[in-house]
C-alpha positions as semicolon CSV with decimal commas, in nm:
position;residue;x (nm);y (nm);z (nm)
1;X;5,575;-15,668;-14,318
2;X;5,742;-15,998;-14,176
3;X;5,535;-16,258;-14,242
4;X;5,418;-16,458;-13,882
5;X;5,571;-16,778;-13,785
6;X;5,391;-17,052;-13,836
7;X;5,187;-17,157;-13,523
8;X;5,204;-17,443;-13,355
9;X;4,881;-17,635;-13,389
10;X;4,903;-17,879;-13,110
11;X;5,092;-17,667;-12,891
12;X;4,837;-17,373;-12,943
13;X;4,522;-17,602;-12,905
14;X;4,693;-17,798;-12,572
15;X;4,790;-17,442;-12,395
16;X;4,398;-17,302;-12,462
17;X;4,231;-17,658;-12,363
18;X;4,508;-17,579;-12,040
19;X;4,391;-17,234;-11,998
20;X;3,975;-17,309;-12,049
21;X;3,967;-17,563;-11,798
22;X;4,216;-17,443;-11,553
23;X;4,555;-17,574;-11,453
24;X;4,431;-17,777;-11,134
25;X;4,196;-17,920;-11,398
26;X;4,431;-17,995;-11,632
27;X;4,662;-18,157;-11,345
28;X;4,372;-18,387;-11,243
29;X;4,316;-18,495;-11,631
30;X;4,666;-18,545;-11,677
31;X;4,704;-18,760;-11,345
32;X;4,422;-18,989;-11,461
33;X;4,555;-19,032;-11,825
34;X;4,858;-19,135;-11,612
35;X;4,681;-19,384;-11,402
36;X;4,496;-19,528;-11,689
37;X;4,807;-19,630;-11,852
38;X;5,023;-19,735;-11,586
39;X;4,719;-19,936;-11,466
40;X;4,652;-20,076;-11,803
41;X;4,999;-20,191;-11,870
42;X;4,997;-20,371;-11,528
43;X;4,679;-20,564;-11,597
44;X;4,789;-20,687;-11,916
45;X;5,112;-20,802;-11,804
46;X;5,287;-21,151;-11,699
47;X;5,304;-21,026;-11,318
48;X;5,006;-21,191;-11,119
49;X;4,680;-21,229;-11,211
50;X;4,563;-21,041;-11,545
51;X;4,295;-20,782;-11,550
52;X;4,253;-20,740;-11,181
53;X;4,489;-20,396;-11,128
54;X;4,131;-20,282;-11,337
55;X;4,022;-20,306;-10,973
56;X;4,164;-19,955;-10,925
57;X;3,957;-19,750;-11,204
58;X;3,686;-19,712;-11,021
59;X;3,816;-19,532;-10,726
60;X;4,019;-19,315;-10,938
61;X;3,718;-19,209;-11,159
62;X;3,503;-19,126;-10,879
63;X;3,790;-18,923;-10,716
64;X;3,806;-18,734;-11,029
65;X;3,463;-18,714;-11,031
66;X;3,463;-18,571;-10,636
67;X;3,730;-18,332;-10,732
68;X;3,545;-18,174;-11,014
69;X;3,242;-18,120;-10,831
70;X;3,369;-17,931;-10,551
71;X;3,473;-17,656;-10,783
72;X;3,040;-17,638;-10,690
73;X;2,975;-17,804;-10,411
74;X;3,313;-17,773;-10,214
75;X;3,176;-17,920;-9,831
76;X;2,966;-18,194;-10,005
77;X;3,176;-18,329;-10,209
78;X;3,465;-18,357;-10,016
79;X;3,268;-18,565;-9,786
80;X;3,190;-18,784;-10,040
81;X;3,582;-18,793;-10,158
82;X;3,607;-18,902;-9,814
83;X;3,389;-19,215;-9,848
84;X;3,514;-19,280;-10,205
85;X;3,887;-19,385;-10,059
86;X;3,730;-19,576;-9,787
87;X;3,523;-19,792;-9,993
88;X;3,796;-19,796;-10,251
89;X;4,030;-19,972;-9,964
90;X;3,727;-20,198;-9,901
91;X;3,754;-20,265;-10,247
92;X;4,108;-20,366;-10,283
93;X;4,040;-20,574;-10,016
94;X;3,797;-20,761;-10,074
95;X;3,919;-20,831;-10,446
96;X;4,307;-20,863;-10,370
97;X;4,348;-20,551;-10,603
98;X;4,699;-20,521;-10,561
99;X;4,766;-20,103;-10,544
100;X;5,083;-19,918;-10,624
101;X;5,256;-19,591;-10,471
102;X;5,311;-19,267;-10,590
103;X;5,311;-18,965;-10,344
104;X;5,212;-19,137;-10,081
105;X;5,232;-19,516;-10,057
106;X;4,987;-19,738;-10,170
107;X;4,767;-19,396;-10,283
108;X;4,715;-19,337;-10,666
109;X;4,859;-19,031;-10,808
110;X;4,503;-18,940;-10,894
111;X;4,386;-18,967;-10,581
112;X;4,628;-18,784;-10,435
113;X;4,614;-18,480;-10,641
114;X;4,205;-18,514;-10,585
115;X;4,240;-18,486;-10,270
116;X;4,465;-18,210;-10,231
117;X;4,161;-18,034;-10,497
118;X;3,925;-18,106;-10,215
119;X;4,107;-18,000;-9,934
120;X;4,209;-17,678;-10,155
121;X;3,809;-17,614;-10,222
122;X;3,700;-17,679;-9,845
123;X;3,949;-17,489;-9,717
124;X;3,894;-17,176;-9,949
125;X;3,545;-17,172;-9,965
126;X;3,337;-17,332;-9,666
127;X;3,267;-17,179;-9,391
128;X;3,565;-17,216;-9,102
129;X;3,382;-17,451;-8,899
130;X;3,230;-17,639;-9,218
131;X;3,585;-17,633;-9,359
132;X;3,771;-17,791;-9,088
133;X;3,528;-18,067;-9,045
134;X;3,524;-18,141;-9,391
135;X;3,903;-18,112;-9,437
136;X;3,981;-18,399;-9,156
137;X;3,700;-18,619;-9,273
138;X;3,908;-18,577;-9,580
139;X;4,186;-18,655;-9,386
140;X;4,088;-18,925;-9,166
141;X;4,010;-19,081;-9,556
142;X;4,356;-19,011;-9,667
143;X;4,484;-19,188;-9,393
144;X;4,255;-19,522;-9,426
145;X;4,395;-19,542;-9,756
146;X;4,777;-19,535;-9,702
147;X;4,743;-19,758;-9,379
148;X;4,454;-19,958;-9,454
149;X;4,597;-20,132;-9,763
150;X;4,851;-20,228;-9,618
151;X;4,665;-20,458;-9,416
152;X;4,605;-20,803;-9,553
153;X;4,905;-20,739;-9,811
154;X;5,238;-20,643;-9,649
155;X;5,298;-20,492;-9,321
156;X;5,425;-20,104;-9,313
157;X;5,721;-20,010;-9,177
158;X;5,802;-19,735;-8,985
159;X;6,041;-19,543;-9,237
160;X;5,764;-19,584;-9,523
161;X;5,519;-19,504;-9,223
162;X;5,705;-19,161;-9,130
163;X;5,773;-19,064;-9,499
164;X;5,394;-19,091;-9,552
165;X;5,294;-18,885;-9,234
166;X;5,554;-18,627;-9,352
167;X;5,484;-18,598;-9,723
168;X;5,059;-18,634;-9,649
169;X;5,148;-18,274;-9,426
170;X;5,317;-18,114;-9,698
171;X;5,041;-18,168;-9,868
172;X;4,755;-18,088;-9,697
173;X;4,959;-17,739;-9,602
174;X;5,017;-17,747;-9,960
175;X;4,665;-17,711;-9,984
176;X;4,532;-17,538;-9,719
177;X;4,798;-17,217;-9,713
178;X;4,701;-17,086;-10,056
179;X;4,314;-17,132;-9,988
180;X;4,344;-16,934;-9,650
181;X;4,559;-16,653;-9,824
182;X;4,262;-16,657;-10,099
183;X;3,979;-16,674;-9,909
184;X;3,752;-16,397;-9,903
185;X;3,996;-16,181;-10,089
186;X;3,893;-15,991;-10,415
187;X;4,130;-16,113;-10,712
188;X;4,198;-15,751;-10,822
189;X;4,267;-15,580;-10,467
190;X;4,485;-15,785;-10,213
191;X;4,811;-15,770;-10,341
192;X;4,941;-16,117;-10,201
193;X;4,663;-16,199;-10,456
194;X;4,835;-16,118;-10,744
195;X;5,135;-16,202;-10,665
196;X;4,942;-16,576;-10,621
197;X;4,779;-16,475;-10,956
198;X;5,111;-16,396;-11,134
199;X;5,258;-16,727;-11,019
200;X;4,978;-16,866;-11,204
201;X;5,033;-16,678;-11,530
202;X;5,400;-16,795;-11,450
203;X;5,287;-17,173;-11,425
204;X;5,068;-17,146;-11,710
205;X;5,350;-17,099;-11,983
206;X;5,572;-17,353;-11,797
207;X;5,351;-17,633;-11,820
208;X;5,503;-17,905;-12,069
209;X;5,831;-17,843;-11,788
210;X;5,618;-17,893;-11,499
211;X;5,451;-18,211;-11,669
212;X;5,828;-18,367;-11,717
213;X;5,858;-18,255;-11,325
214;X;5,587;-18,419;-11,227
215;X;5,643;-18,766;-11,424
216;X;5,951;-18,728;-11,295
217;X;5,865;-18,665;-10,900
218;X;5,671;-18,992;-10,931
219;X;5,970;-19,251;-11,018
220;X;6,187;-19,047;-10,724
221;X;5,928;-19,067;-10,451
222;X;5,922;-19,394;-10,560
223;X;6,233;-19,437;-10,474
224;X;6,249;-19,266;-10,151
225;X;6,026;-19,516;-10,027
226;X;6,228;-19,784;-10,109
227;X;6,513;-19,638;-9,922
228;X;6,322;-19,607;-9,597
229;X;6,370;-19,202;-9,485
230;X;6,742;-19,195;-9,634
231;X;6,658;-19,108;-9,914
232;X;6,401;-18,804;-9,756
233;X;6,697;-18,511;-9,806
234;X;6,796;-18,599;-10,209
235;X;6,356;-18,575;-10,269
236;X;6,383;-18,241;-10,091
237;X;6,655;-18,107;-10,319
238;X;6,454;-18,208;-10,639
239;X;6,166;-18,023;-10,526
240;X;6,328;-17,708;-10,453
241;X;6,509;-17,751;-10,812
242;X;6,182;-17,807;-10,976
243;X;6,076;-17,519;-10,793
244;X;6,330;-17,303;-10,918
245;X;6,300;-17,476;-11,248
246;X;5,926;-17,320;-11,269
247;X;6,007;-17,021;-11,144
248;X;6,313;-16,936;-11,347
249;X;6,158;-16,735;-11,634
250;X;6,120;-16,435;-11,371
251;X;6,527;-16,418;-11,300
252;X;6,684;-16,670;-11,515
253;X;7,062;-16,640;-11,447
254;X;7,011;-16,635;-11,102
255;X;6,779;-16,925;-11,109
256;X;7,094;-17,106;-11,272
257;X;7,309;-17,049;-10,980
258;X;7,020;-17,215;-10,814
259;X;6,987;-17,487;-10,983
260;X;7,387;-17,524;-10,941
261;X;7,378;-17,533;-10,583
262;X;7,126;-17,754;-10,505
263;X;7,275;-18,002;-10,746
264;X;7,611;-17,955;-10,550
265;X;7,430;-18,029;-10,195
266;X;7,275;-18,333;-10,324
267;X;7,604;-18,470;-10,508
268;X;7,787;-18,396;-10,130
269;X;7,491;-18,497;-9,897
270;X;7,473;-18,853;-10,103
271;X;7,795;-19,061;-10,048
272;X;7,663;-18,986;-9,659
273;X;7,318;-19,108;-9,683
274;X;7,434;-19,536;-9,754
275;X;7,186;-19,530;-10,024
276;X;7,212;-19,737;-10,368
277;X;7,463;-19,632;-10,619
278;X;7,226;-19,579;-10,855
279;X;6,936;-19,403;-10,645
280;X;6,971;-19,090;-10,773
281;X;7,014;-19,249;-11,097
282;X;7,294;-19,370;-11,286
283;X;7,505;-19,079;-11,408
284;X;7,494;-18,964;-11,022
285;X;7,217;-18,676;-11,089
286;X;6,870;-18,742;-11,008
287;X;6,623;-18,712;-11,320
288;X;6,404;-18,468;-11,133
289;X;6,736;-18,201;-11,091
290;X;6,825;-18,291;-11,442
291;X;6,498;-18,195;-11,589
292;X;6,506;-17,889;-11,351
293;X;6,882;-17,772;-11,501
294;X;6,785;-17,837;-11,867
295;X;6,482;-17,602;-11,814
296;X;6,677;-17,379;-11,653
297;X;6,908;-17,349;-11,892
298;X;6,652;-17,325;-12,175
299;X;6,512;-17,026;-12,025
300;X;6,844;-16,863;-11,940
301;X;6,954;-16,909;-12,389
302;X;6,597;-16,807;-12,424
303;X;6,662;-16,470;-12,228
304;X;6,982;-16,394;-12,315
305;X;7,156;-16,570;-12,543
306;X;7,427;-16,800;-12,590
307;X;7,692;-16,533;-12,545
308;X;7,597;-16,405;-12,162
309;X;7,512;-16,749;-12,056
310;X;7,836;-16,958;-12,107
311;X;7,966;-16,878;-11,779
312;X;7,673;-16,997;-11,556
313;X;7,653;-17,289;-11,760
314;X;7,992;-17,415;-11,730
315;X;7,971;-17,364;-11,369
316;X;7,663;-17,599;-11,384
317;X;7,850;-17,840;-11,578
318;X;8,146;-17,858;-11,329
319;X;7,883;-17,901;-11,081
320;X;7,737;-18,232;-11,252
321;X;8,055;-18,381;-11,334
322;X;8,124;-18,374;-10,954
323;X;7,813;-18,537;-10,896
324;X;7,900;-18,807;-11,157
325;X;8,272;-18,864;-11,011
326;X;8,090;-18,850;-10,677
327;X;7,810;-19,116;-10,663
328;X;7,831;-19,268;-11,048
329;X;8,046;-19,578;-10,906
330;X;7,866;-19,870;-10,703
331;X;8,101;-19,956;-10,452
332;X;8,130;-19,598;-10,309
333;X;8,448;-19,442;-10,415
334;X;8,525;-19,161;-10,698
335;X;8,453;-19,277;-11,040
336;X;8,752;-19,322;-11,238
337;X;8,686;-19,591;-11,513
338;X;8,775;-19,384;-11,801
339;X;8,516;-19,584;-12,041
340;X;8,221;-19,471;-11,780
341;X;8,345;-19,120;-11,766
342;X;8,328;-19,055;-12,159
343;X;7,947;-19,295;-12,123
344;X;7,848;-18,956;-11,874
345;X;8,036;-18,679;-12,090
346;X;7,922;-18,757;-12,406
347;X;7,550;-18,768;-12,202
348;X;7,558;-18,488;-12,059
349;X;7,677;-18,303;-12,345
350;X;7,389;-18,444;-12,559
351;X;7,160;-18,310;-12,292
352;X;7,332;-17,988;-12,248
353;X;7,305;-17,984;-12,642
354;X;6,903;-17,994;-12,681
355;X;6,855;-17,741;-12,394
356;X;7,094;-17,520;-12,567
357;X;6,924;-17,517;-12,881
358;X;6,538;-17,574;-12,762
359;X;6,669;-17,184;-12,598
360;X;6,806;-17,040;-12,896
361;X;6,516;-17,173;-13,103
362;X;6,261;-17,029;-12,840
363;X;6,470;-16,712;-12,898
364;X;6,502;-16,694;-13,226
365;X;6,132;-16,711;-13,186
366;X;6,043;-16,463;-12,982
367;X;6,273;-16,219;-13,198
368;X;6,030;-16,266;-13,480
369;X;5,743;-16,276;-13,313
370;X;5,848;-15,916;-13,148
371;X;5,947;-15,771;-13,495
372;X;5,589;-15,970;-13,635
373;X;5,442;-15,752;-13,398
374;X;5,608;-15,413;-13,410
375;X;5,553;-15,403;-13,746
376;X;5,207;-15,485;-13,743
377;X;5,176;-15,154;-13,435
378;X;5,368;-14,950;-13,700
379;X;5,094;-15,034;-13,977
380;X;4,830;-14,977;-13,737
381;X;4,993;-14,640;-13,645
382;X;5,037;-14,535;-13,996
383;X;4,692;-14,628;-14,102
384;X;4,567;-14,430;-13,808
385;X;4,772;-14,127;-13,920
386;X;4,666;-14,141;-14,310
387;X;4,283;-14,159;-14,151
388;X;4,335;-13,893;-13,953
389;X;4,499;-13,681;-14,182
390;X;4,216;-13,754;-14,442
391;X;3,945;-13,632;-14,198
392;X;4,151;-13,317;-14,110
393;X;4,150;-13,216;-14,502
394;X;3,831;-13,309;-14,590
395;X;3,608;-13,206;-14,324
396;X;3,802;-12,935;-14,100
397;X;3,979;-12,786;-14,441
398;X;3,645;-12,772;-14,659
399;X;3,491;-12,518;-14,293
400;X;3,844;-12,324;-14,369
401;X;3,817;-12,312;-14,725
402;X;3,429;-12,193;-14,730
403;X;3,545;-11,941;-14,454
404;X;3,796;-11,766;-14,660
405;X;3,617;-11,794;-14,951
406;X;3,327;-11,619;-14,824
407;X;3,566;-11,352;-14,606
408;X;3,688;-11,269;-14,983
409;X;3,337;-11,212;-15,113
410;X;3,252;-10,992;-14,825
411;X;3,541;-10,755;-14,855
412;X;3,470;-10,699;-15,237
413;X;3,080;-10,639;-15,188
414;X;3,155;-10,431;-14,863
415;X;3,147;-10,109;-14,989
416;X;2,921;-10,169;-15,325
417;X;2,604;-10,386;-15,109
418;X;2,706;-10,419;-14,723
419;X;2,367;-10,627;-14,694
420;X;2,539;-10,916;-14,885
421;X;2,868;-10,912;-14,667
422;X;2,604;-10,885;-14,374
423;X;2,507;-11,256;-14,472
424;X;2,850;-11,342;-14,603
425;X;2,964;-11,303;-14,244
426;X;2,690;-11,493;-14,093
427;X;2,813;-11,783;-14,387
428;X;3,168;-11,722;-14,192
429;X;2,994;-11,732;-13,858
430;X;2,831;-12,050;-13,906
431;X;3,138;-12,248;-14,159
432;X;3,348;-12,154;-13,839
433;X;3,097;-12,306;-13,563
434;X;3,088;-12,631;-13,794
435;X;3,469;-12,619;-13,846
436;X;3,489;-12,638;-13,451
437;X;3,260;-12,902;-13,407
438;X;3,456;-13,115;-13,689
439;X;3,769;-13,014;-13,487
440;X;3,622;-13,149;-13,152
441;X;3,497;-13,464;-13,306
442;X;3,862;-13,508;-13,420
443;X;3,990;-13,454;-13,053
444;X;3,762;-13,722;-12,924
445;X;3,856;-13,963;-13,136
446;X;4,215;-13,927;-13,082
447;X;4,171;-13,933;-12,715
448;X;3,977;-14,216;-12,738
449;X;3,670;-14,078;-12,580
450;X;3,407;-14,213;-12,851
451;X;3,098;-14,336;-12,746
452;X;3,125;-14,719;-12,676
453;X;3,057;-14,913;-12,964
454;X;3,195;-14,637;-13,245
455;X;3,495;-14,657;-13,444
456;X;3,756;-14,422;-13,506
457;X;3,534;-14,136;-13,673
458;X;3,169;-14,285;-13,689
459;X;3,049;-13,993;-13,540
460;X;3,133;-13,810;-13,829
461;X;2,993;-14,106;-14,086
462;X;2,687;-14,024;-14,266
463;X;2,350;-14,232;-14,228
464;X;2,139;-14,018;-14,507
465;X;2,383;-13,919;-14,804
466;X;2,129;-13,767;-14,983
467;X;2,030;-13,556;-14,709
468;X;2,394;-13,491;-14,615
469;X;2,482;-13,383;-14,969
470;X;2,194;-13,126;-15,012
471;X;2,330;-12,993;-14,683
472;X;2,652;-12,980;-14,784
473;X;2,549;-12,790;-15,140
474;X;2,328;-12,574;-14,943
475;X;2,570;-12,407;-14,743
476;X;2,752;-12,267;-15,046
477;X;3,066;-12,263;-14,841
478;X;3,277;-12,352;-15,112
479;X;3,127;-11,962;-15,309
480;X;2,978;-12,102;-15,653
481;X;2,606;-12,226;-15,684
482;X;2,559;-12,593;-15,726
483;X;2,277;-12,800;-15,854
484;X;2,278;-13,151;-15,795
485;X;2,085;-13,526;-15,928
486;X;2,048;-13,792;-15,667
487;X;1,923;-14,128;-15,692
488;X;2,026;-14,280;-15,375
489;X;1,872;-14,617;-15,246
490;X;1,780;-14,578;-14,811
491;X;2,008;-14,860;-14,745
492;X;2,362;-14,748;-14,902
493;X;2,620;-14,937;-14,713
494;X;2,814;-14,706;-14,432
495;X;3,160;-14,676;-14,583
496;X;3,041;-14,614;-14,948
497;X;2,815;-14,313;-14,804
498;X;3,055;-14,176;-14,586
499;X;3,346;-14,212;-14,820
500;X;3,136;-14,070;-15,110
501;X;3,037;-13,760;-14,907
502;X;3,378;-13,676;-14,839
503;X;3,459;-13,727;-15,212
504;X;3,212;-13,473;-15,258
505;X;3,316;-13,247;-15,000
506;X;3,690;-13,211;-15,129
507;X;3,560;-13,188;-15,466
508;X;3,369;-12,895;-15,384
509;X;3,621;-12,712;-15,202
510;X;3,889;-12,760;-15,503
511;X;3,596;-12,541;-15,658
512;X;3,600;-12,296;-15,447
513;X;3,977;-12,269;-15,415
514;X;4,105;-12,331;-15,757
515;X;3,791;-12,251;-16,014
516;X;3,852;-11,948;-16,173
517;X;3,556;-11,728;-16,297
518;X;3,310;-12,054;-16,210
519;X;2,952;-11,970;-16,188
520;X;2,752;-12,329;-16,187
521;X;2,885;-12,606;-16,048
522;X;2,703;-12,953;-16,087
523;X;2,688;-13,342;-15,848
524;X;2,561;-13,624;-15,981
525;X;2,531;-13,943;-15,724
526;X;2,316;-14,229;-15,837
527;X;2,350;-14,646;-15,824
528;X;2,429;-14,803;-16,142
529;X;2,430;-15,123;-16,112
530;X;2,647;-15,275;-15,800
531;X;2,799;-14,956;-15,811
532;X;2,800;-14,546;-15,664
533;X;2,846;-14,338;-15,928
534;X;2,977;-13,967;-15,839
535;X;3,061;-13,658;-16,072
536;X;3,160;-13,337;-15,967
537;X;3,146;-13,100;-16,223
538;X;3,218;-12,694;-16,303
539;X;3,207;-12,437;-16,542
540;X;3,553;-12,263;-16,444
541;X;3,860;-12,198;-16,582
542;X;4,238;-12,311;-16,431
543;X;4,330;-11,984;-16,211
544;X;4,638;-11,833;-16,271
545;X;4,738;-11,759;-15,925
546;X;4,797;-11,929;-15,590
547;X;4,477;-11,989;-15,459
548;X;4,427;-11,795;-15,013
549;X;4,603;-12,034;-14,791
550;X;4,761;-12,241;-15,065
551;X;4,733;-12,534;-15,110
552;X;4,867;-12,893;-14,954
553;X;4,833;-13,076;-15,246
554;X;4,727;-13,400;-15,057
555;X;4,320;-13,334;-15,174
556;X;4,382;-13,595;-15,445
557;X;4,593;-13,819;-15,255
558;X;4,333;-13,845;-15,017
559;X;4,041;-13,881;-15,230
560;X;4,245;-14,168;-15,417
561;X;4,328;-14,315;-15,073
562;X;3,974;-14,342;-14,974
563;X;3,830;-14,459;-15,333
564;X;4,151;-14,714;-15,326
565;X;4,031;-14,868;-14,940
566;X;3,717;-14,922;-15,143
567;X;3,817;-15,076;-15,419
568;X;3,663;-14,860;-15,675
569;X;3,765;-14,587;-15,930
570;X;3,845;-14,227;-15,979
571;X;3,907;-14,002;-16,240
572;X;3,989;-13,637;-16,225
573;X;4,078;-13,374;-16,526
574;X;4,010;-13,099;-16,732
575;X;3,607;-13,149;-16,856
576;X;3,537;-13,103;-17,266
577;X;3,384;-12,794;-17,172
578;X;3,713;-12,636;-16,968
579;X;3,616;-12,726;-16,640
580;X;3,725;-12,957;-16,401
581;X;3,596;-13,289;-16,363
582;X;3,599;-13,540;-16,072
583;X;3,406;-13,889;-16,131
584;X;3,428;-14,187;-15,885
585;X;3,295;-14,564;-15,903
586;X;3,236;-14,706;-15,534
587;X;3,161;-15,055;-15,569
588;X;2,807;-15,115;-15,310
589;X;3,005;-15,473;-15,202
590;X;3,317;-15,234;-15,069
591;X;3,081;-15,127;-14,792
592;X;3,194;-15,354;-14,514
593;X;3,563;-15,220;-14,619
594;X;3,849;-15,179;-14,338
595;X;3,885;-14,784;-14,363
């Protein structure tokens, strides 16, 4: 069996902290951690007055706070979200906090994705009167914040002013869309639910790409603002590319052809838009679509390997080497300094580089994990078989055995004493009724309709071995009289008593099938020690001829099987006195075994 790849810890522990919390969770923690350090540096710095961008903590915390409670309280506490970005303005007021922009301007990215938490918790669960109260309270708040501190520091202008109104109504329909299409639907039923639900499970094993998307969304909207509503169509291809980006695992290759054309409308639309040579960034691409292709193209290696891929790829790499020739040069013009050019190749080929192999790793990955786990079904299957095929010989084999057996004895005492094959058939009658019953019990479990809580055959497990084994003597299916010595403890673990009656059991039907001339037979079961001790003993002599039905000769493989499982011991032979002789050692400890 292939041994498992090693796991990644951090990874591993990240994606269930991701999945326990929630991923809107996990966005608000990750959007505070962001604030915390961006704020942090910017206190400690040379640039105005140290310590006061602290000024801003508060407001974020409690918007965190807000956000997290209306998972409970939806209504209340996005009224007091509301309040919190009032008083927050107040606050930067009154202190000369100075506050940055993210989403929208002058709005902390915390707040913002708080806020679009609220509005997504209002909107889902309130009632619709309650909800749209609550939701333009919430808005009414929002927009305090992005005008309000402005006042005092700078004047607004109307570009930044649009942008906001725009962007603030993406958002809010953002919110509000999915929590209409969920409300009041059952998860399992409504199938734009799963689809919703699926996206999800989609977003859930893209997050470290959507966390590189979302650092990166927060130095370009950035930017758009500082190009007034320029720079509005370039933010709109990045999130359509980081979109498709997320998205991509579903349909890879065609996701790449995506990704390719939106890259080629922004390179085109730029040189038109009179904004600064390097707004997109440097090499001509913005970071957001270059994040977006590199993910893209991980995905597409991850899915189908280096060989079917090439072609999409280089027609994504002629598309970015437009877009460098395009808008890489500050006065606008084509690039053509030679020195830049190999600066952007030798870039881009890095870049194009680490995707490649980050996909072929993730591949070669997934390959082993597959074959990890196909192996490990194969196992699974096989052990199922050997159990099965165990329980067929020893319990549905020892009914046949005692049924032919005691068929034989009844057509020899037929004519001489037809009272004795008048109970030898009744033996027949009731070997066959058990053999059924064993048979059924095998049916159920391989249909899987055991009670709820058994295992594969615990309904045919023994709780009393001692009174099971008298049983099983008693019967006399197996055609020779036994006598028998227990000394059994009540508490013998499950697995050592079921695995020693079926020890038993076979042992008592090689009697019957292959003693010769046997007219005692003898079981012994007792604790010595830590240990089950079992003999099987008889009188008879090695038969000369093929015993009815033949024989399979898997009895001993299967008794050694089951004593193996258990870690114990068997012997079997010819006795000093001519007979055949089975002992086994069960160790007690084996008892919690994985038969």
């Amino acid at each position: 069996m292939t041994a498992a790849p090693p796991p990644n810890k951090l990874y591993a522990r990240t994606a269930a902290l991701v999945r326990r919390i929630g991923v809107p969770s996990a966005v608000l923690f990750a959007a505070l951690l962001f604030d915390v350090v961006f704020t942090t540096q910017a206190a400690l710095d040379d640039n105005g007055p140290k310590f006061v961008d602290f000024g801003l903590l508060p407001g974020m915390f409690a918007m965190t706070a807000c956000a997290v409670w209306a998972q409970k309280r939806a209504a209340v506490a996005g009224v007091v979200g509301a309040g919190v970005l009032v008083f927050s303005t107040l606050f930067i007021h009154a202190f000369h906090v100075p506050p940055y922009s993210s989403v929208l301007p002058k709005v902390t990215i915390t707040e913002v994705v708080a806020g679009v938490l609220m509005v997504y918790y209002v909107a889902r669960r309130a009632r619709a009167g309650v909800a749209f109260c609550v939701v333009s309270v919430l808005v009414v708040g929002g927009l305090v914040a992005v005008f309000g501190r402005y006042a005092g520091v700078s004047s607004i202008d109307s570009g930044t002013g649009s942008q906001a109104l725009l962007f603030g109504l993406l958002l809010l329909a953002g919110a509000v869309v999915p929590a209409i299409t969920l409300r009041d639907r059952s998860p399992k039923g409504d199938p734009r639910t799963r689809k919703l639900l699926r996206v999800n499970e989609l977003a859930m094993g893209q997050w470290p790409l959507i966390g590189l998307l979302g650092f990166a969304l927060l130095f370009e909207f950035g930017y758009t603002y500082s190009s007034n509503a320029r720079g509005f169509p370039i933010l709109f291809c990045s999130l359509v590319a980081a979109a498709i980006a997320v998205l991509s695992p579903r349909r890879p290759a065609d996701a790449l052809l995506g990704i390719a054309g939106i890259l080629l409308v922004s390179a085109v639309v730029t040189p038109f838009l009179h904004l600064r040579y390097d707004y997109p960034m440097p090499g001509g691409v913005p970071f957001v679509q270059v994040i977006a292709a590199m993910g893209v193209i991980v995905n597409l290696t991850r899915a189908r390997g280096l060989s079917q891929s090439w072609p999409r790829i280089g027609i994504l790499s002629a598309v970015v080497a437009l877009g460098a020739i395009l808008n890489s040069n500050q006065p606008r013009g084509l690039q053509a300094d030679p020195q830049t050019l190999s600066i952007l190749a030798f870039a881009a080929a890095l870049l194009l580089g680490i995707s490649i192999a980050v996909g072929l790793m993730l591949r070669s990955r997934d390959s082993e994990r597959t074959t990890v786990v196909q192996s490990a079904v194969a196992d699974a299957q096989t052990a199922e078989r050997m159990a099965l095929a165990r329980e067929l010989h020893d319990v549905v084999a020892h009914h046949v055995t005692g049924i032919v057996v005691q068929a034989q004895a009844a057509r020899m005492m037929a004519e001489k004493n037809p009272q004795v094959a008048v109970e030898a058939m009744g033996r027949i009658e009731n070997a066959g009724v058990e053999a059924l019953a064993a048979m059924r019990r095998l049916v159920r479990s391989m249909r899987g309709d055991a009670p709820a809580g058994s295992s594969e055959f615990s309904e045919q497990a023994t709780t009393d071995l001692g009174a099971d084994l008298r049983k099983l003597v008693e019967s006399a299916n197996h055609g020779v009289p036994t006598s028998m010595h227990l000394d059994l403890p009540p508490d013998l673990p499950h697995e050592v008593g079921r695995s020693a009656l079926r020890l038993v059991q076979e042992s008592l039907t090689n009697v019957g099938k292959h003693a010769s001339d046997a007219t005692d037979a003898f079981v012994l079961a007792e604790v010595s020690g830590a240990e089950l001790h079992l003999r099987v003993t008889d009188n008879g002599h090695e038969t000369a001829r093929r015993p009815a039905g033949g024989s399979g000769g898997y009895g001993l493989v299967g008794m050694r099987e089951r004593v193996a499982l258990l870690k114990g011991r068997l012997s079997a032979g010819r006795g000093p006195d001519g007979g055949w002789r089975v002992e086994a050692w069960l160790p007690l400890a084996a008892g919690e075994g994985d038969e």
